[in-house]
C-alpha positions in Angstrom: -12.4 24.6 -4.4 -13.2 23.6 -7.7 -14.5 26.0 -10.2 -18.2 26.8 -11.7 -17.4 25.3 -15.1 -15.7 22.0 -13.3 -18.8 22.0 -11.0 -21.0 22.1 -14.0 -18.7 19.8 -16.0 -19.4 16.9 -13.3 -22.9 17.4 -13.0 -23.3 16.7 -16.7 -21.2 13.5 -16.3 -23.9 12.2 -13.7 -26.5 13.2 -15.2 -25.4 11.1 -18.8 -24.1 8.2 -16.8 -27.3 5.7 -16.5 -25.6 2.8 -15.5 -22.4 4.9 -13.3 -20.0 2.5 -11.3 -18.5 4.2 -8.3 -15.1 3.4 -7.0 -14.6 5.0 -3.4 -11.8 5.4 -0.8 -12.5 3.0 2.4 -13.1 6.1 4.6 -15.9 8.2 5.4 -14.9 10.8 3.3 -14.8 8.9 0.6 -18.0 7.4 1.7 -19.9 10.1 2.1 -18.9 11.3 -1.2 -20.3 8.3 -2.9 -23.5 8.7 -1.2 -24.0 12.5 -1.8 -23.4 11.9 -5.8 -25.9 8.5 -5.8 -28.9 10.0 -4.0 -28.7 13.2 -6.1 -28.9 11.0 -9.5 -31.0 7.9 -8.0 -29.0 5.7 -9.8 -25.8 3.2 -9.8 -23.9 0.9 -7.6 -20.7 1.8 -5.2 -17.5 0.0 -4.4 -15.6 0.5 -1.6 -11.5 0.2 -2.3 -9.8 -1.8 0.5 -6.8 -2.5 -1.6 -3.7 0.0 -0.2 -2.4 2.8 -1.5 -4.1 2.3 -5.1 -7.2 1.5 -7.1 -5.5 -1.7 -8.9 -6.6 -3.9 -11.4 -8.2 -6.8 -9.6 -11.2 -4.1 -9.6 -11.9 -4.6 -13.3 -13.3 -7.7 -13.1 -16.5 -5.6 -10.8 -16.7 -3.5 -14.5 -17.1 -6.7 -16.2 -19.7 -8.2 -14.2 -21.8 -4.9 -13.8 -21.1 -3.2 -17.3 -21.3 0.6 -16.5 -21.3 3.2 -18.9 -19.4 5.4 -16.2 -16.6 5.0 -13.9 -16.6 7.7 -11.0 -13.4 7.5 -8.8 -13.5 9.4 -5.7 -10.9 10.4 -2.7 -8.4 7.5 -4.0 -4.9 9.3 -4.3 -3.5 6.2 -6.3 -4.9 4.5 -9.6 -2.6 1.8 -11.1 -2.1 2.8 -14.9 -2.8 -1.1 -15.5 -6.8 -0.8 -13.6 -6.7 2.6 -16.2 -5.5 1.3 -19.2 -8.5 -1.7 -19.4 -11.1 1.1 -18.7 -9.8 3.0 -21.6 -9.6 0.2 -23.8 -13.2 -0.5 -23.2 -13.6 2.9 -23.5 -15.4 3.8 -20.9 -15.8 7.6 -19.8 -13.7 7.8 -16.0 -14.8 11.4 -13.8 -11.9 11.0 -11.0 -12.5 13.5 -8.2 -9.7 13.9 -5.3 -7.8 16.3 -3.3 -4.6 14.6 -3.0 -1.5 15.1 -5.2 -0.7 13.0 -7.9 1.7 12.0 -10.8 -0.8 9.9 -12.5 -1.4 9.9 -16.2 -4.6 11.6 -16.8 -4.5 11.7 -20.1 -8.1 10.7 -21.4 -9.0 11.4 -18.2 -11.3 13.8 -16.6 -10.0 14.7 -13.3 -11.2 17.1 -10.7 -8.6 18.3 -7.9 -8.9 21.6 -6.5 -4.9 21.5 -6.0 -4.7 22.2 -9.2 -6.9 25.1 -9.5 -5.8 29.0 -9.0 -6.5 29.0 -4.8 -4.4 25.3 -4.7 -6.7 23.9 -1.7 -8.0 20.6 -0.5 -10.8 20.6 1.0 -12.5 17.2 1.1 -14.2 15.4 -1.7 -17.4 15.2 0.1 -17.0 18.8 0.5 -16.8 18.9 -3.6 -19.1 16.3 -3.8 -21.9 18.5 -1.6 -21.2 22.1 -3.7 -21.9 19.6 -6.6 -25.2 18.2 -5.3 -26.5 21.3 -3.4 -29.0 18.8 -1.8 -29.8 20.8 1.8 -31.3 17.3 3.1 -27.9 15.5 3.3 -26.2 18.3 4.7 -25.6 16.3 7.4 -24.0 13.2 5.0 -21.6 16.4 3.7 -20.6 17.6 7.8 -19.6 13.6 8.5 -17.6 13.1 6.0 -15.7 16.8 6.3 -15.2 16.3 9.6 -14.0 13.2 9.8 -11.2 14.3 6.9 -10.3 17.0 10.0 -11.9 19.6 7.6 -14.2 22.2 9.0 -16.4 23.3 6.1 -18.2 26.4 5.5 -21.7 25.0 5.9 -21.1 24.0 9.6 -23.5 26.3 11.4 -26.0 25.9 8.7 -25.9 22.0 9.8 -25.6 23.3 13.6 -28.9 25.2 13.3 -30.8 22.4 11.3 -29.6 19.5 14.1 -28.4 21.4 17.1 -28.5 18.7 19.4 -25.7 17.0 16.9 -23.4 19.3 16.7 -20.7 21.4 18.7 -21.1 25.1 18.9 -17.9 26.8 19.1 -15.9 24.3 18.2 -12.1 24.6 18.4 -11.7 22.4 15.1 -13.0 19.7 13.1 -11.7 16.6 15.4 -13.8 18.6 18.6 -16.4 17.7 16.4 -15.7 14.2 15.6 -14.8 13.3 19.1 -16.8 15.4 21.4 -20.4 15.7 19.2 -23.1 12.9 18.4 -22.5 13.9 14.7 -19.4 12.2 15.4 -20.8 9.8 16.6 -22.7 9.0 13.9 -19.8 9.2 12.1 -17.5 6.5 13.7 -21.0 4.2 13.1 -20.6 4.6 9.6 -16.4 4.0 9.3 -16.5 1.2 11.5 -19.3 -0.1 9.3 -17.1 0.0 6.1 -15.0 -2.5 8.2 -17.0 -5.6 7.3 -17.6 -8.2 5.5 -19.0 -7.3 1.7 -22.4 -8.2 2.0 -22.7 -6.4 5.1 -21.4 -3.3 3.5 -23.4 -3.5 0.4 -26.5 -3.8 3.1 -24.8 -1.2 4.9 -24.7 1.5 1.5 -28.4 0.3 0.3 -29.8 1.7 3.8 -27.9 5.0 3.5 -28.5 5.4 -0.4 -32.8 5.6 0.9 -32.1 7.0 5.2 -33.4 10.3 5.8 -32.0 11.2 8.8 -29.1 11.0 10.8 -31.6 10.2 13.6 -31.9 7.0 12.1 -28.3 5.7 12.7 -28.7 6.9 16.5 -31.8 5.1 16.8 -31.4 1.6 16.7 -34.2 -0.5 14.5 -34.2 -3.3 13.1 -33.0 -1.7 10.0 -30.0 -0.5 11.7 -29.4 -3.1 14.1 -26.9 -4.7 11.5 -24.8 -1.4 11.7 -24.8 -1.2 15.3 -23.6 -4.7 16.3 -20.8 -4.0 14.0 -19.4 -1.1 15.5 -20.1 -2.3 19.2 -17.6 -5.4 18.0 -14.9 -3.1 16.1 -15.2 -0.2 18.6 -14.5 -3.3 21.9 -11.0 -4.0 19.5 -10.5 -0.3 18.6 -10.6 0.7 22.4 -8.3 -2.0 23.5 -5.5 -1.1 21.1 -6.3 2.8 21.5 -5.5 1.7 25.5 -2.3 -0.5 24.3 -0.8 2.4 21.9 -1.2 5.3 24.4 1.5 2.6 26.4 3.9 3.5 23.9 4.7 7.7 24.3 7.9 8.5 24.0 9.3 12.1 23.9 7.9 13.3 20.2 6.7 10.0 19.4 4.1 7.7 19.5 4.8 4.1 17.5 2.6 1.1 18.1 2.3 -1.9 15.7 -0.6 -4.7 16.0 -1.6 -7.4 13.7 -5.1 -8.2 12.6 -7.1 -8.7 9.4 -9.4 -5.6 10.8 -7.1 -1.9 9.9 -8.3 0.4 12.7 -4.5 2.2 11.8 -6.2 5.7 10.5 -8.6 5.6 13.3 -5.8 5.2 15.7 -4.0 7.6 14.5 -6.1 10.1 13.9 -7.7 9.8 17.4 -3.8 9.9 18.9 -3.2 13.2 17.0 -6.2 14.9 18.6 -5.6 13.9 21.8 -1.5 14.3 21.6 -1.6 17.2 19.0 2.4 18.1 19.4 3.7 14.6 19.0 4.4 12.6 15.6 2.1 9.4 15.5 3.2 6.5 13.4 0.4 3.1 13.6 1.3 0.0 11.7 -0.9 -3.0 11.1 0.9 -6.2 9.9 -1.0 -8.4 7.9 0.0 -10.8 5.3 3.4 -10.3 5.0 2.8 -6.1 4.7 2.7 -3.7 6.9 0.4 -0.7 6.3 1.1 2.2 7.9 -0.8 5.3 9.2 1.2 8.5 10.1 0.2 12.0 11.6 2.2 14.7 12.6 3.3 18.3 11.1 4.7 18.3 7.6 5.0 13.8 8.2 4.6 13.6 4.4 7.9 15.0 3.5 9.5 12.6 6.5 7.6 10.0 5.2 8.6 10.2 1.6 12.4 10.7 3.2 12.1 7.3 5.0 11.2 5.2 2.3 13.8 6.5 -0.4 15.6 3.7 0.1 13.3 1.2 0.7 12.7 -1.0 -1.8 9.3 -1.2 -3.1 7.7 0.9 -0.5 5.1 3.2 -0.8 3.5 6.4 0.4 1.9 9.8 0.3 -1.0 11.5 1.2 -1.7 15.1 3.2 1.2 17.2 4.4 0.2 16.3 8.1 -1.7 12.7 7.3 -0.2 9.9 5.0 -0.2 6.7 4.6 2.8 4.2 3.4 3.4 0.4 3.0 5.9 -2.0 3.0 6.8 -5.7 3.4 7.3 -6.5 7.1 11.2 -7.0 7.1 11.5 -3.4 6.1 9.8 -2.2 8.8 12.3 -1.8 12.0 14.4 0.3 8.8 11.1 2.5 8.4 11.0 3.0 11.8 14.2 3.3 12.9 14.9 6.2 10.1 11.4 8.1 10.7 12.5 8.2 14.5 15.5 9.7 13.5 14.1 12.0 11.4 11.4 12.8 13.9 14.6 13.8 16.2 16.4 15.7 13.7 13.3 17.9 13.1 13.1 18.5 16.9 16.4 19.7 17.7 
């Protein structure tokens, strides 16, 4: 967790910022995050990063066009020193909050990560993000994103008492939520939403930046309507690979590739590691020439790292039991071949 003076530190930096630009991981936790900071200042515009693993520099040309007086990064592991650099030079203040490890230079900097505080945990940036705000209405914004990170937060059964009929009592973990609650619900809505075009997103974060329930998602208006006929498409394509990878079990493995310009890999995968919670899943979507790569598994970020030593201009890292890596296409039958391996080795 981060500390009293870092909590304070942050809200200071949002409340000076009157024109803040928010960069944001393409994932509900880094969603949610953005939305928990915006409605507790009223103010500023949000970006969602698509590019994979970093923030890169073909961002800055969104700083030029909507001059901010603040950059806010939040839940991206990776920031290329070149998108850094050009902030600085403009000097522009950056607040970068995460929970991943990093060997960025954060020099000028002012970076949040509870992983480098005394207690060395991780918990998700919307759980930061909602000890920062301390807005009880959007508890429920705070409980999507944590859960969908596979985090079970502290403020659960306060959420469970305001929306019961949401929720999960008992629950065995965080993905019991996410799959077996209509919070979770709710909260596949929203990812699956990310998943479109930009104008539909930017629709999509104007409506959450003013909704005041989650009942408002589950009810579909005409407000909403855009948000639902996006996830009935994407959840159609998501089921029918979901159905193609479970084809692919081997002993300690699951492996499935599929093309598309739609990643659905971290859904996948994380859905594969709830249901199949002893076996190592690895999803790859090709796409233009690269091959991103969702993994899952216990400790797959030290396998992961492993497998791509050798790999020329591959990259990777992420959570001790979730990561992430990429790679051009040809070097993927090495990647998979020498995680398989691995996998095996780590078995015996």
């Amino acid at each position: 967790m981060l500390t009293k003076t870092q909590i304070e530190e942050i809200r200071n930096h949002l409340e000076n910022a009157q024109n803040p630009l928010f960069f944001f991981d393409n994932d509900n936790d880094g969603l949610t995050s953005f939305l928990l900071l915006r409605r507790y200042i009223d103010r500023g515009k949000g970006i969602a990063i698509k590019s994979y693993p970093e923030l890169n520099e073909s961002y800055y040309k969104r700083i030029k066009e909507l001059n901010p007086d603040y950059i806010f990064i939040l839940d991206k592991p990776v920031v290329s020193k070149e998108f850094l650099e050009l902030v600085k030079n403009d000097n522009i203040p950056i607040v970068w909050i995460d929970h991943h490890e990093t060997d960025a230079n954060l020099e000028g900097i002012h970076y949040y990560n509870p992983l480098l505080n005394k207690d060395k945990k991780n918990e998700p940036v919307s759980y930061l993000s909602y000890h920062i705000t301390k807005k009880k209405e959007d508890i429920w914004i705070a409980a999507i994103g944590c859960i969908s990170d596979c985090y079970l937060p502290d403020f659960y059964p306060e959420f469970l008492k305001k929306y019961p009929e949401l929720g999960k009592k008992d629950p065995k973990s965080a993905f019991d939520i996410l799959y077996n609650s209509e919070i979770g619900d709710v909260a596949r809505i929203l990812d699956f939403s990310l998943k479109d075009t930009t104008t539909n997103v930017v629709k999509m974060l104007k409506f959450m930046m003013k909704v005041q329930s989650p009942f408002e998602l589950i009810d579909e208006s005409n407000k909403s309507r855009g948000i639902f006929n996006r996830f009935n498409e994407i959840n159609s394509k998501y089921q029918e690979l979901l159905k193609k990878a479970k084809e692919n079990i081997q002993k300690n493995l699951i492996y499935f590739q599929y093309g598309g310009e739609i990643s659905l890999s971290a859904n996948l995968s994380n859905k594969l590691s709830f249901e199949y919670p002893n076996k190592y899943i690895i999803i790859a979507n090709k796409k233009e020439g690269f091959a991103s790569i969702s993994l899952r598994g216990d400790n797959i970020r030290e396998l992961t790292l492993k497998a791509i030593e050798n790999i020329d201009g591959a990259t990777g890292g992420g959570h001790r039991d979730a990561t992430g890596a990429k790679m051009t296409l040809d070097k993927l039958p090495e990647f998979k071949e020498t995680m398989e391996r691995l996998i095996e080795e780590k078995n015996q």
